[in-house]
C-alpha positions in Angstrom: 73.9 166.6 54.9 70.7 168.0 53.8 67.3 167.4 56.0 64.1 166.9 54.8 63.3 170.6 55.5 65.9 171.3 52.2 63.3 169.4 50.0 59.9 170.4 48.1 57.9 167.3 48.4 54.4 169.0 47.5 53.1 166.5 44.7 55.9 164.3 45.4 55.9 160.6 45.9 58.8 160.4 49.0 60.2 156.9 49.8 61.0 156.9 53.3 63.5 154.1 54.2 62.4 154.4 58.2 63.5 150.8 60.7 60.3 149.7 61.8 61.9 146.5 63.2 60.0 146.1 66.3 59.6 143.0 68.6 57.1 140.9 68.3 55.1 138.1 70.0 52.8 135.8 68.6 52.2 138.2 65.6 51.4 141.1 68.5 53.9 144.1 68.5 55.4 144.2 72.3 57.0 147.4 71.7 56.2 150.6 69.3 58.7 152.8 70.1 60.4 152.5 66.7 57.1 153.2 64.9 56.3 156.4 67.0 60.1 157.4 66.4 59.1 157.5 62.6 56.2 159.1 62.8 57.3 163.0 63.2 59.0 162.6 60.0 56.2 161.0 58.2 53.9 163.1 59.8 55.7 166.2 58.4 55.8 164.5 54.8 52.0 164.6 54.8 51.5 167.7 56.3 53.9 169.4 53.5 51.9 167.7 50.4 53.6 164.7 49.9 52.5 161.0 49.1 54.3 159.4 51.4 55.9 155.0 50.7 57.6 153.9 53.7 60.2 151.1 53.5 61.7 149.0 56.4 63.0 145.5 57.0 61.4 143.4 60.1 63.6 140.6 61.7 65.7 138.6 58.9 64.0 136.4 56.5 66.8 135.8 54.5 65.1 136.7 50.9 62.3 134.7 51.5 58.9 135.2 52.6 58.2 134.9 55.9 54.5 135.7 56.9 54.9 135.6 60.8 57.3 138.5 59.3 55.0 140.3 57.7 54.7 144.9 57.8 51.0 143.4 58.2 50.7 144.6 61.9 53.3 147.5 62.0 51.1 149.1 59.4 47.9 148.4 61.1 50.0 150.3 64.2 51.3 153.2 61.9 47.4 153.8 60.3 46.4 154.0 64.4 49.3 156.5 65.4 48.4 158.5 62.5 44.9 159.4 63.1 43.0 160.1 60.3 45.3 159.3 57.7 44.9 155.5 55.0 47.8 153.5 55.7 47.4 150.5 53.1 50.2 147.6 53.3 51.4 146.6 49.4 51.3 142.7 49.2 55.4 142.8 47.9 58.1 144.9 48.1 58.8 145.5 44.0 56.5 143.5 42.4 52.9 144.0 40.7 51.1 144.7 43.8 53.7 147.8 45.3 53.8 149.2 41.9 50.6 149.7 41.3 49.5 150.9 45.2 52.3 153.4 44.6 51.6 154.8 41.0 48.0 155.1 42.4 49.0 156.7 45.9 47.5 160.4 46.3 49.3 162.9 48.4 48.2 162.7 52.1 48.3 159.2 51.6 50.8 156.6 53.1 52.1 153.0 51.0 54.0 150.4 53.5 55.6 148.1 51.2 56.3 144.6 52.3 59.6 143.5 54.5 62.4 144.2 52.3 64.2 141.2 53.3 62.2 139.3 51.4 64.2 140.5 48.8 67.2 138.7 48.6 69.0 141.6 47.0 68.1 144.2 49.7 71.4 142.7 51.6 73.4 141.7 48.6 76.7 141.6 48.4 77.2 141.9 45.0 76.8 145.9 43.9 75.1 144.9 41.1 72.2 142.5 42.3 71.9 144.9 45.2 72.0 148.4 42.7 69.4 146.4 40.2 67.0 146.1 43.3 67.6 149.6 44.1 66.1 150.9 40.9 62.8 149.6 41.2 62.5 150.8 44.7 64.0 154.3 43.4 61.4 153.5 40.5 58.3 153.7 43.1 58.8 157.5 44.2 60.5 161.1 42.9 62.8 161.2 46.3 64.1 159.5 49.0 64.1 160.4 52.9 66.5 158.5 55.2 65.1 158.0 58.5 65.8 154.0 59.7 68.8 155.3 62.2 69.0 152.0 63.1 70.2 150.7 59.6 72.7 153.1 58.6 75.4 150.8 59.8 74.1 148.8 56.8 75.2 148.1 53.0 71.9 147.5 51.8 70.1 148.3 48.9 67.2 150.5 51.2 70.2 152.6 52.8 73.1 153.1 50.8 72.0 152.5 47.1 69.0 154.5 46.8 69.7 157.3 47.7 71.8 157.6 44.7 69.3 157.3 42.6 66.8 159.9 43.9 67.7 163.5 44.9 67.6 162.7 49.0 67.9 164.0 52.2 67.9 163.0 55.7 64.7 162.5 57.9 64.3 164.1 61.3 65.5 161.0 63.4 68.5 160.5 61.5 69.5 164.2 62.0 68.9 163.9 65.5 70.4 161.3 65.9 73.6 162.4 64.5 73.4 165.6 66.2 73.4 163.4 69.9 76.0 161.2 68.9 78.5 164.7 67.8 77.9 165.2 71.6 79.5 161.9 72.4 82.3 162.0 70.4 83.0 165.9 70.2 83.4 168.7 72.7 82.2 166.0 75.1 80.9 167.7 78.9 83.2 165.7 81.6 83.2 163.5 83.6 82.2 161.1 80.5 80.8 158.2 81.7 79.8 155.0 79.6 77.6 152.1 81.2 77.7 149.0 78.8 76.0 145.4 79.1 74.5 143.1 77.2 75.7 139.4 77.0 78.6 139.4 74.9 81.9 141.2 75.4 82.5 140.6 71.5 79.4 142.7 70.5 81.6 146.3 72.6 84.9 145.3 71.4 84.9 147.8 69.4 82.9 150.7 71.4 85.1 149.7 74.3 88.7 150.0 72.3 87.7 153.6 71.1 86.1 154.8 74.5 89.3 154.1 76.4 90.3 156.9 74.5 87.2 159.4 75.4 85.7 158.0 77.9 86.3 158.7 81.7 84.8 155.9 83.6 83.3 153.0 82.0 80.8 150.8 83.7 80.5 146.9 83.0 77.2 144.7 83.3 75.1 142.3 81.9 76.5 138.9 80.7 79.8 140.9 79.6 80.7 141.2 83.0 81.6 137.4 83.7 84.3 137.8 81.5 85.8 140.4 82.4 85.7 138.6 86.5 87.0 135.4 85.4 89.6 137.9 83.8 90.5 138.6 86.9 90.9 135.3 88.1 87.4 134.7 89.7 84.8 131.9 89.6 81.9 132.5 87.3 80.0 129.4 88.1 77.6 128.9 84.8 77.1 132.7 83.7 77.8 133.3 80.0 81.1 133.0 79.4 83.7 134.4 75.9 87.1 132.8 77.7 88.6 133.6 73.6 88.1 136.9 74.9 89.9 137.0 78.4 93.2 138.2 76.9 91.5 141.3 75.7 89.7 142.0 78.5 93.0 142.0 80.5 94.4 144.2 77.9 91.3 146.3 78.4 92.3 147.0 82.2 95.6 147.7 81.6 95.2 150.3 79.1 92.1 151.8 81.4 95.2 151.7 84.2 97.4 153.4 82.7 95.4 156.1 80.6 93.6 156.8 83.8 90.0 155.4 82.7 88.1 154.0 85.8 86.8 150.7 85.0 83.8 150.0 87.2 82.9 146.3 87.8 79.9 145.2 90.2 81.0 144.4 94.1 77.6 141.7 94.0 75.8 139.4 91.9 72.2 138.1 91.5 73.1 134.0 91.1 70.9 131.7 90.1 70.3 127.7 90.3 68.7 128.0 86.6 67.9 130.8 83.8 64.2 131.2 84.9 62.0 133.9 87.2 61.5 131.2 89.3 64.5 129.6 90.1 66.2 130.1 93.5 68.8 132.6 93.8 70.1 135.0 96.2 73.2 137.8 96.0 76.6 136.9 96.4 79.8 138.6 96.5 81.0 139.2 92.9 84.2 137.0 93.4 82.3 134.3 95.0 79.9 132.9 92.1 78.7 129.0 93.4 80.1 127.3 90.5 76.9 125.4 90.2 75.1 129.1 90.2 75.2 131.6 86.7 74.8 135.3 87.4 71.9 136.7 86.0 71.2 140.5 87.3 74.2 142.7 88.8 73.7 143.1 92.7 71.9 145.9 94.6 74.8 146.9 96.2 76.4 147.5 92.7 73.7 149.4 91.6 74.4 151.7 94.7 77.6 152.1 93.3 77.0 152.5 90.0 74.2 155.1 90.8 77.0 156.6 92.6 79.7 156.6 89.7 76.9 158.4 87.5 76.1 161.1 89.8 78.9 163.5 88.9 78.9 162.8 85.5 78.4 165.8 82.9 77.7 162.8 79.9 76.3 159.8 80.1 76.2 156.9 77.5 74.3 153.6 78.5 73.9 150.7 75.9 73.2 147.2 77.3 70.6 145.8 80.7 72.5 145.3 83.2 70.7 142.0 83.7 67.7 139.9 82.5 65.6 142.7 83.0 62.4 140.8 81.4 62.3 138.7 84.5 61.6 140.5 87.9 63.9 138.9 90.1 67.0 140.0 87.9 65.5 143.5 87.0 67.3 145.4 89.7 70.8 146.4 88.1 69.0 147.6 85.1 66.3 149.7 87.2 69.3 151.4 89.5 71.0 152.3 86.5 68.3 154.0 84.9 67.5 156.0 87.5 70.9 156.9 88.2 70.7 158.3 84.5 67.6 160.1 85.9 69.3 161.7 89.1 72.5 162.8 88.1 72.7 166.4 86.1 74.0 165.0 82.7 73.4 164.9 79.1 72.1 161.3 79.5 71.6 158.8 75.7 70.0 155.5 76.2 71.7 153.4 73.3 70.0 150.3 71.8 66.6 148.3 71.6 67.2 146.8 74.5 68.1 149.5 76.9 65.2 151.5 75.2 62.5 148.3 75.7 64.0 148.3 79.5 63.6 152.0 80.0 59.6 151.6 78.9 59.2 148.0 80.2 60.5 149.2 84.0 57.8 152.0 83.4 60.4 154.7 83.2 59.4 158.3 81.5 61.2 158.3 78.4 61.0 162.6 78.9 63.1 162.1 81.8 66.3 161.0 79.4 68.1 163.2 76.9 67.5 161.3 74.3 67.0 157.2 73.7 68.3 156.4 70.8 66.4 154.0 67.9 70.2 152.6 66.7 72.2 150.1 68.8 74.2 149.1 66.5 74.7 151.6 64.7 75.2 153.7 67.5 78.1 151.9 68.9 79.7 151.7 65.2 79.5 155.6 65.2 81.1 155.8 68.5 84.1 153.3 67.2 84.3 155.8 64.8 83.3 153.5 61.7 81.9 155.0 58.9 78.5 154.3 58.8 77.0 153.7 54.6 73.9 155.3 55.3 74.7 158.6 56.6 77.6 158.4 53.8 75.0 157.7 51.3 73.0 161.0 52.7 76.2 163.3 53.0 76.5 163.5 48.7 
């Protein structure tokens, strides 16, 4: 895979297809860390001559224009993170508007162009609506930079179809990316352990088939959890629930069992009378859920032992809050697992938006981790071992 290091962009117009998909609120951005992910790669662009047209989706509008899901602020964020440097925001993705803005764009300069999933064909199905889409985004620049990690996982028209149309390369993020995720998969330091929450045990069926055969110890939280207790014949009371998914979480255990994986459930729950900061809960054994209560935060004495289970570890992959971490009362779990990446000695990866958003909404120093990925999904398709169309698209 060649980086954007192998590539002479002096003069050059370089569309960089980056994932700029960050949370928002009432039109505000909550979190940037995906725009100050891109920005050593655009950065770099600039610095080596180029005329730099950055691409990205934002949320899904479903081909159709969505103004609350507008670029509008992310590139008002980009122009401030880049100091200096005119960040103008095309008023389409193809049309009159981004043509023009990008046969006019000088080098040193930066074009956003607007959400590509306004277009309809950036997420096609069809090869040929979606290749016919690619061209006039391929038509905007001389080459192509892949840097939106957390699209790769994608068949669209921004990832896997243009860069066969321009001579490309991969960004800095992507190759990073890739470079932590060999760590995970090859020549892995052991003990490997693997911390995974979330709410649904469907999203990690995958991840969690594939890591029983790499993985250690694997740790279970978040709203995934419940399942894998009333697996084991428990009450869960009103906690999220998948009981379609039992049987495979009881085929789960006995494969851990008899491969020798440790499958690490929490001893103690945070329950609670309603999903809300305010609603009355306490902690309660992990097999004794009120059934009028749903779990909302693992317990601190799991954290303890999850802290515990990570101390020793030599590699350490966490995707999924171990509870709703947004609220305080139910931030705990997620806090004590955290720092138990922090404490122990290993090669620690925070996987996913979430974990990432907890790790800077908890106040954390993102320094103190190895490396937080921008990818949650695609992350977790790389460790199932999928092959990913973006990075495919980039290997030609």
């Amino acid at each position: 895979m060649k980086t954007v290091d192998d590539l002479d962009v002096r003069g050059k117009k370089v569309l960089v297809r980056s994932d700029l998909n960050v949370p928002l609120k009432d039109g505000a951005i909550t979190d940037d860390g995906r725009i100050r992910a891109a920005l050593p790669t655009i950065r770099g662009l600039l610095e080596a001559g180029a005329a730099v047209i950055v691409c990205s989706h934002l949320g899904r509008p479903k081909g159709e224009v969505v103004p609350g899901l507008s670029l509008k602020p992310v590139a008002a964020r980009l122009g401030e993170l880049l100091e200096g440097t005119e960040v103008v925001l095309a008023g389409d993705v193809v049309g009159d508007d981004a043509v023009r803005r990008a046969g006019e764009l000088e080098p040193g300069r930066v074009l956003v162009l607007e959400n590509l999933r306004f277009e309809a064909a950036e997420t096609a199905k069809d090869d040929a609506e979606r290749g016919a889409f690619a061209g006039k985004l391929a038509g905007l620049a001389d080459l192509y930079v892949g840097d939106g990690f957390g699209a790769v996982h994608r068949k669209h028209a921004s990832v896997y179809d243009v860069p066969q149309r321009l001579p490309h390369a991969a960004g800095g993020l992507i190759a990073t990316e890739v470079d932590v995720l060999k760590k995970l998969t090859t020549d892995v330091a052991r003990p490997y352990a693997v911390v995974l929450g979330g709410s649904k045990v469907s999203d990690k069926l995958g991840v969690i088939d594939n890591l029983l055969e790499t993985a250690d110890r694997i740790l279970i939280g978040g709203g995934m959890v419940f399942t894998f207790l009333k697996a084991q014949g428990h009450e869960v009371g009103k906690s999220l629930l998948e009981e379609d998914q039992i049987p495979v979480v009881l085929d789960y255990l006995d494969r851990a069992e008899k491969r020798g994986v440790e499958f690490v459930l929490p001893t103690d729950i945070v329950a609670a009378a309603a999903f809300a900061a305010d609603a009355d809960h306490d902690v309660v054994k992990a097999d004794a859920i009120p059934a009028d209560r749903l779990g909302l935060d693992i317990g601190p004495d799991s954290g303890a032992l999850f802290a515990h289970k990570l101390a020793d570890a030599k590699t350490i992959f966490w995707n999924g809050p171990m509870g709703v971490f947004e609220m305080r009362p139910y931030a705990g779990g997620t806090r004590a697992v955290a720092q138990g990446l922090i404490d122990s000695d290993a090669f620690t990866v925070v996987g996913g938006g979430d974990s990432a958003a907890a790790v800077r909404t908890l106040g954390f120093d993102e320094g103190a981790f190895s490396h937080i990925s921008t990818g949650g999904g695609a992350s977790l398709e790389y460790l199932e071992g999928k092959t990913l169309p973006g990075l495919e698209a980039l290997e030609d």
